[in-house]
Structures are given as C-alpha cells and as structure tokens.
N, C-alpha and C positions, 0 to 999 in steps of 0.2 A: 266613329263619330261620337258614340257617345263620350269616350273618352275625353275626347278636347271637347265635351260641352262640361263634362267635369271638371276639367281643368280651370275651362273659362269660367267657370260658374264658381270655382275654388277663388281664382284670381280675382274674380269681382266683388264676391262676399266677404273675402277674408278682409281686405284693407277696412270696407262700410261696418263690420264687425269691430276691429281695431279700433276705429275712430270713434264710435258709440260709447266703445268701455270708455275710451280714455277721457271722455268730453260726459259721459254718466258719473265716473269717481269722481272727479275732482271738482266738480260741482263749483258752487262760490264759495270762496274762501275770506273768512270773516278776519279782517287785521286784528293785531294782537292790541287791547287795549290797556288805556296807563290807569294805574289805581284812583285818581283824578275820576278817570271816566267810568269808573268802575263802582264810585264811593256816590258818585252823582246820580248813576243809575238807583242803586239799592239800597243808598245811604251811609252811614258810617257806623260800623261797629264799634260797638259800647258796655263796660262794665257795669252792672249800676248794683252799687250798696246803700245800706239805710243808713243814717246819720243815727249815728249813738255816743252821748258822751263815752271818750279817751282820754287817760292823760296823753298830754306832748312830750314828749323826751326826744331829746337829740345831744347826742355826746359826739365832742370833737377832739382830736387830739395835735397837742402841738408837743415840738421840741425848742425847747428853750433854754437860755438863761439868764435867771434873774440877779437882778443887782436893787440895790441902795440907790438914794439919789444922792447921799453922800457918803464916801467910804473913804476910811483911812487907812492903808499899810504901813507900816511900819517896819523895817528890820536894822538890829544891830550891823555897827561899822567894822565888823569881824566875826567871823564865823567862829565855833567853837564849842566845847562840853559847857551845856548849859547845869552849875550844879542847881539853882533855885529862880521860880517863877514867884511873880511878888503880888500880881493881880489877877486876874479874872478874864477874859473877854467882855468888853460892854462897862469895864471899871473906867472911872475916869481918874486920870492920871494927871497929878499936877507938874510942875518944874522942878527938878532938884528932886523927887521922889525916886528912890531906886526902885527898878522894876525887873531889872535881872542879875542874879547873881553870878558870875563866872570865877575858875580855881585859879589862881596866880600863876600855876604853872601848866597851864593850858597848853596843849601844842599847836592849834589855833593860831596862839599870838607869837609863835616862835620865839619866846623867849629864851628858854634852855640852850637852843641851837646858838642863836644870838650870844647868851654870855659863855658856850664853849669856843666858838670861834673867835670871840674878842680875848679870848684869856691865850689861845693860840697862838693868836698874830701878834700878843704881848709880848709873851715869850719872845717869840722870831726877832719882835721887832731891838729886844734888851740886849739878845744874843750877835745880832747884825751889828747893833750900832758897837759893842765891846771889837769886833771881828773890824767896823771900820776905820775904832780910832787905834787898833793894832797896822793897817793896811794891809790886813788880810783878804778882802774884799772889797771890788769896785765898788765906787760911788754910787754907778746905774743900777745895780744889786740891793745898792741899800737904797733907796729912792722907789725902788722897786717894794720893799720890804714893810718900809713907811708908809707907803699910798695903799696895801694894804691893811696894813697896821692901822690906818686914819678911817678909812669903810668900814671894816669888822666893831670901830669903837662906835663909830655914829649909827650903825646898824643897833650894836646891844644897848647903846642910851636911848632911840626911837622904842625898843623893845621893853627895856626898864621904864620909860614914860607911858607906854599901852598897859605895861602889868601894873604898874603905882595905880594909874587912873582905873584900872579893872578888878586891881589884886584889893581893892578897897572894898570888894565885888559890891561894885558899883556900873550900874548902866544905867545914868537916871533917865527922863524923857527930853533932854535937851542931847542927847548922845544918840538918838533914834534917829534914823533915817527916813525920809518919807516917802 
C-alpha cells in the first residue's frame, strides 16, 4: 500500500510541481520597446562641447572642364611638315599676314607624286597617240591612254596651284580654317 500511496503521491505532485516552475519562470514578460519609447522614457542622448572660435574650411572637389566664352580654332587646309611658326598663341593676326611657313616640296601636298605621274602619263600619252597614227593601236586604247593622260595633268596642275600658293611658304589667315 504504501507503494501506490507513493506512486499516487508522485502522480499528483509531480504535474502541481511542473506547473509552478513553469508559471514561476516565465513570469511577465515585458514587450520589446522602440527607441521612440525608450528616448521618452530617459531622454535622448547628447554630446555636448564648448564653443570655441575654429576656422571653417571645407574643400570640395570637382572634375571639370574649362573653356573660354569665346574660342577660336583654327587649322591649316592641308596637313603637312610645318618648316616655320610666325606668331605666338594670343598674337592677333591680321588678313594677308603669313602665319605659317610650309616646304614646296612637302609630301603633304602631294606634289612630287603629282608631277611624276603626269610626266608618266605624258609619255604614255606621246607614245600612244605615235602607235595610233601608225594603227598600231586601237582607238579604245588610246582614249583609254588620254583620259588618263587628262587626270594625271589636272591632278599635277591642282598640285602645282597648292605648292605656288604654299611654296610662297605662305599660309596667311584668310587660308585658315575655322
């Protein structure tokens, strides 16, 4: 008997035991609150320094770039060996003043090319028309011979008109580009 009074005695105190811790731990449980309620309660934390004259400095950086509110470019109507520079940057420059010098036989202005290929096509052209009034040679041949012969001359006279105008080494500022 005494055993099932043990038992019973186990079975009834153990759960009233259980129940106690569980409902003793966990007590009331306070919600988690927001910094709002938290700054309201105890205030709001603060640094405090003394005022004492500072200079102010503040540096900023920018990437830029800057311009003129008026600017002029300029470049010569052909590229090429500059032999001489006539002014300055910032020089003012009138009409008709030369401002750069370039060599007559500049390879730039193609001219060499120019009067070897026209003295070629001369040739060709003296030797064809000899070959056509022989009729040695079609017509379409020489017509052929002549239309180059007429390019190669107009090419080395464009070229001889760029070196006269240059070979003067002249580029004054009505020649400039803007």
């Amino acid at each position: 008997m005494k055993s099932q009074i043990k038992i019973l005695t186990s079975l009834v105190i153990l759960p009233i035991l259980f129940f106690a811790l569980l409902n003793g731990c966990g007590g009331d449980e306070e919600q988690a609150k927001s910094m709002d309620q938290i700054q309201q309660e105890e205030g709001v934390p603060v640094q405090v320094e003394t005022v004492e004259h500072k200079p102010f400095e503040k540096y900023m950086n920018y990437f830029a770039k800057l311009a003129g509110v008026k600017e002029a470019t300029k470049g010569a109507a052909f590229g090429g060996k500059i032999e001489k520079i006539n002014f300055r940057v910032g020089d003012y420059v009138e009409e008709g003043q030369v401002v750069v010098e370039f060599p007559y036989n500049d390879p730039g202005s193609l001219y060499e090319q120019a009067a070897a290929t026209y003295e070629n096509s001369k040739r060709t052209y003296e030797r064809s028309k000899v070959l056509l009034d022989a009729g040695e040679i079609a017509q379409a041949n020489f017509d052929g011979v002549e239309a180059q012969y007429l390019v190669h001359k107009r090419n080395y006279e464009l070229a001889n008109l760029h070196a006269n105008l240059f070979s003067s080494k002249l580029l004054s500022a009505e020649h400039w580009l803007m």
